[in-house]
C-alpha positions, 0 to 999 in steps of 0.5 A: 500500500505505501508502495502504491501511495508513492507510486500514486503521489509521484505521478501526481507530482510528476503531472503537477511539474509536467502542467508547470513546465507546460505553463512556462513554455506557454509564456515563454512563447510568448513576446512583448513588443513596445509600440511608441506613439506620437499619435494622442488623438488616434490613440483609441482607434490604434488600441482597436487595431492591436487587439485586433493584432493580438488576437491573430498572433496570441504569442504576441502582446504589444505594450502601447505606450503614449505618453505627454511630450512623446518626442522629447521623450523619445529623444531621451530614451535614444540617448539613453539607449532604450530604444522602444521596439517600434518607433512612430517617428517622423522620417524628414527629420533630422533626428530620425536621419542622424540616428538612421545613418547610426544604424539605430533602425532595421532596414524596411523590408517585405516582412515589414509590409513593404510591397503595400506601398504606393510606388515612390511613397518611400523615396523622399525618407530613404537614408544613404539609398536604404529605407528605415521607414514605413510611411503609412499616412502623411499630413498636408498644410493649408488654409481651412475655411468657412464654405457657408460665409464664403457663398454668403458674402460672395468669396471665391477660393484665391488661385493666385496670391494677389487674390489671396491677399484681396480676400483678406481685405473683403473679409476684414472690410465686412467686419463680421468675423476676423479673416483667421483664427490663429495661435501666435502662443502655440509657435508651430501652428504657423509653421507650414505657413511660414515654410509655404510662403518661402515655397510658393515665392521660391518655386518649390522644395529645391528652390526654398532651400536653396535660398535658406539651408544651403547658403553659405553662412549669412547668406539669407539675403534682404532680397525681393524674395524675403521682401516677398515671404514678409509680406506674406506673414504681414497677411496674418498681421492684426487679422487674427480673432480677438486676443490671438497674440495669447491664443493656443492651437485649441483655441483657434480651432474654437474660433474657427468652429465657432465662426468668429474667424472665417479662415484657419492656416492649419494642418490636415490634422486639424480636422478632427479637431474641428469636427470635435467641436461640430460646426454648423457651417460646412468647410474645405481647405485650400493649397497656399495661392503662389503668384500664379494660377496653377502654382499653389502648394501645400507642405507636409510628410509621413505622418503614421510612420514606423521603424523598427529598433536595431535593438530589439529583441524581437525584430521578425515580431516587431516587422509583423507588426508592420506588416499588419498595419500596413494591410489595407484592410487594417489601415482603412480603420484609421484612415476612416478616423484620421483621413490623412492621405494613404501610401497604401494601395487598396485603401478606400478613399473616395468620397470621404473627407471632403473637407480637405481634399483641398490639400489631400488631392496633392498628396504624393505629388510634386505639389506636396513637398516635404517639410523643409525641415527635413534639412534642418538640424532643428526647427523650434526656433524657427518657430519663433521666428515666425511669431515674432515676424507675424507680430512686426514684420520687418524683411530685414529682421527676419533675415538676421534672425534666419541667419542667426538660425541658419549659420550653425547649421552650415559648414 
């Protein structure tokens, strides 16, 4: 009897550590990927699209982290080494380029979801020739305005610059409403505007820089084209809705919705901002007017764009991850909440945000050009730049102080 109670204990015993090692296999198989965001707005959205991932790939869990100030302090764990598994970083920035030609970042590849893409979506963030990048969304920039007081007191779209500016002054002459709702205590939020005034005076991308970034130190020039940028900063000047000097992005995107201001120079982004608030008057967006009819543009980049961390410890698991968002299916989900433009094929577009196709209709085109930035070593001050112009414009103080920007930058 006692031999048969041992034998009976040790196979119970002996099951109990089978199911425990069992058990441990279980979680060993299983991963965690950490997915850094710098998406807050879509951050309820993005957490449907990873269940929906965990429950195809149970053996992998992604930790969704969003925290305030994402980029600072995603700059501070790439110093420290602590790389997230996978990154949304933006890939005409300096950052992401310097750390790209470190080797910080994977390649991107077909595991990654690159076959999704639209042909060239890549081109304009490759690092030496390679892509460390899966651009899945970009913004664009222009000027949102009010389609219902448009029709009312009888304004058109501006094609050129010159009927841009003679917009303003019908707009101001009427009194109603301020011609734009603006954010002078929120810098970047006239940041696409300052950069497109040098884009549309200049002729595009190539041209702008050359007259900024590749001039050789103190060569930001007092000449007929700053003159002409000025000008179209002094365009926002005292045109703004009541206290504008001390107004932030959500409060502009307030006087917007509200109709106090009938235009709004803004990102693609904004929208859903805007729709927050719900508007009783319909909006469009525009492009930002050049000189010409037919030489307009707008300015942006990737936006919803990914890369995987050189040292993760589990890379083939971060690229499936990709490679999953980048399905159509699956980023149809966030297009039809953000409705940024797509660099993915099969993504059902048409017909839907009509707001801004203003802009988006150039998207992946010669029309839309990439941040100007993306040259840059930095840009925050650049910011500043633009506020104080806006508030006393003055070509040759924006000169110097473009060149006091500028200069460190250069050789």
């Amino acid at each position: 009897m006692k031999m048969k109670r041992f034998l009976k204990g040790a196979t119970i015993g002996a099951l109990a550590g089978f199911l425990v090692a069992c058990s441990s296999a279980g979680r060993g198989d299983q991963v965690e990927i950490e997915y850094f965001s710098q998406k807050p707005e879509m951050q309820k959205v993005l957490q449907e699209i990873i269940d929906d991932f965990e429950k195809e790939n149970t053996n992998i869990k992604v930790k969704f982290t969003n925290v305030p100030d994402a980029g600072t302090v995603l700059k501070t764990r790439m110093a420290n080494n602590e790389a997230p598994d996978v990154i949304n970083i933006y890939p005409q920035n300096a950052d992401f380029k310097a750390y790209a030609a470190d080797g910080r970042f994977l390649e991107v590849d077909k595991e990654a979801g690159l076959d999704h893409l639209k042909k060239g979506a890549l081109t304009p963030y490759e690092v030496d020739g390679k892509n460390y990048s899966l651009p899945l969304t970009a913004n664009a920039y222009g000027i949102y305005y009010n389609k219902d007081k448009f029709k009312e007191l009888g304004l058109e779209v501006p094609k050129t610059y010159a009927e841009f500016e003679a917009l303003v002054a019908k707009i101001k002459s009427d009194g109603k409403a301020a011609p734009f709702a603006l954010s002078l205590n929120d810098a970047w939020s006239l940041n696409g505007y300052h950069q497109l005034a040098w884009v549309t005076v200049a002729g595009g991308f190539d041209e702008a820089e050359d007259l900024l970034i590749r001039t050789p130190k103190g060569g930001v020039t007092d000449d007929d084209k700053a003159k002409a940028v000025v000008k179209r900063l002094a365009l926002l000047t005292d045109n703004g809705q009541k206290g504008f000097a001390g107004a932030l992005y959500a409060d502009a995107i307030a006087a917007f919705a509200a109709g106090d201001a009938l235009m709004l120079p803004q990102g693609t982004w904004a929208a859903t901002a805007v729709n927050q608030q719900e508007p009783e008057f319909e909006y469009g967006i525009f492009a930002f007017p050049g000189d010409k009819e037919g030489s307009e543009f707008t300015i942006g980049a990737a936006d919803l764009a990914l890369s995987v961390s050189a040292t993760s410890k589990h890379p083939e698991e971060s690229k499936k991850f990709l490679e999953y968002l980048s399905r159509p299916e699956v980023l149809q989900k966030y297009y039809d909440v953000d409705g940024s433009p797509v660099s993915v094929e099969g993504v059902k577009t048409e017909g839907k945000f009509v707001e801004t196709e203003g802009v988006t209709q150039y998207a992946f085109t010669d029309k839309h050009v990439v941040w100007l930035q993306s040259e840059w070593q930095s840009e925050d001050e650049f910011w500043n730049i633009t506020v104080e112009t806006v508030k006393k414009p003055d070509s040759a103080e924006l000169v110097k102080d473009l060149n006091a920007f500028f200069d460190p930058m250069k050789k």
